[in-house]
C-alpha positions in Angstrom: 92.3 89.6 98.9 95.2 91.8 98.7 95.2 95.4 97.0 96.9 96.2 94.0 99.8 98.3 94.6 97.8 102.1 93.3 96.0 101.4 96.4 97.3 100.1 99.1 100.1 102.5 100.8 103.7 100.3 100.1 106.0 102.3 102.6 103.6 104.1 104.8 105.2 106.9 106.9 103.9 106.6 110.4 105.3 108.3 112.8 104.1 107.2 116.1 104.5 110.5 117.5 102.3 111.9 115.5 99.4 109.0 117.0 97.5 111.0 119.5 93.9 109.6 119.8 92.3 106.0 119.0 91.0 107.1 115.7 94.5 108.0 114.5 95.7 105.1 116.1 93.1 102.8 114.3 93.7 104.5 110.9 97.4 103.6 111.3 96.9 100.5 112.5 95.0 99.6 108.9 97.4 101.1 106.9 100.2 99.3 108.0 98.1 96.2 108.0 97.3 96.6 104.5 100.5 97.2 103.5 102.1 94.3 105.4 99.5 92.3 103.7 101.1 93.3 100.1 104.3 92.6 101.5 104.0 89.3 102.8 101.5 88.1 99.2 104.8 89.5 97.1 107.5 87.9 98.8 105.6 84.5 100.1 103.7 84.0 97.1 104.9 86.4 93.9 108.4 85.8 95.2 109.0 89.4 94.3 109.6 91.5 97.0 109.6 95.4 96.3 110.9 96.5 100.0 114.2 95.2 102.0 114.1 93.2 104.5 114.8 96.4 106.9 112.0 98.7 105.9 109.8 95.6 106.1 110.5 94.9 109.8 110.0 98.6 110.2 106.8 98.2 109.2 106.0 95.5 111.6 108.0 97.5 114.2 105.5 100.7 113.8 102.2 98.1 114.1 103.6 96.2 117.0 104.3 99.3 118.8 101.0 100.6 118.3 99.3 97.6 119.2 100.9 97.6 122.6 99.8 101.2 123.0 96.9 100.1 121.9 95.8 96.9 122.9 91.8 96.8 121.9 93.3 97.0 118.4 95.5 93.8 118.4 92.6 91.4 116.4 93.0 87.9 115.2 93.8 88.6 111.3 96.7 91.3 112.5 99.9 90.6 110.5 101.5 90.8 114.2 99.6 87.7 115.2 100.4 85.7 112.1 103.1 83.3 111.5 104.5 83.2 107.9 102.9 83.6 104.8 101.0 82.3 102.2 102.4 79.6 100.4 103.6 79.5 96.8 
């Protein structure tokens, strides 16, 4: 299910800098998720996107560049190992 819009983060600020432990890492990791999530379920299936195309790849950028540092975090569900979206 994807969250309404009061509560999942739309343009998270991560800076990966700022990532300096696994916990930190993980709490990014499931924001960006989230928010990626709403992304995709607005554009694929609402056909209503609220972000460019630019900040949206930014998004992806900041998770796929914490997953490498990361790599225990990469799961299954990850937006970064998903192809597409939903359908309309």
């Amino acid at each position: 299910m994807v969250k309404e819009t009061a509560e999942a983060e739309t343009k998270p600020d991560i800076d990966i800098d700022d990532i300096d432990s696994k916990s930190a890492a993980e709490e990014a990791v499931e924001t960006l998720r989230e928010s990626i999530r709403y992304h995709n379920y607005r554009y694929y299936v609402e056909d209503d996107p609220v972000i460019s195309d630019a900040e949206y790849d930014g998004l992806m950028n900041t998770l796929q560049k914490i997953e490498e540092e990361y790599p225990d975090l990469v799961t299954p569900d990850s937006p970064t190992q998903q192809i597409g979206g939903e359908p309309k």
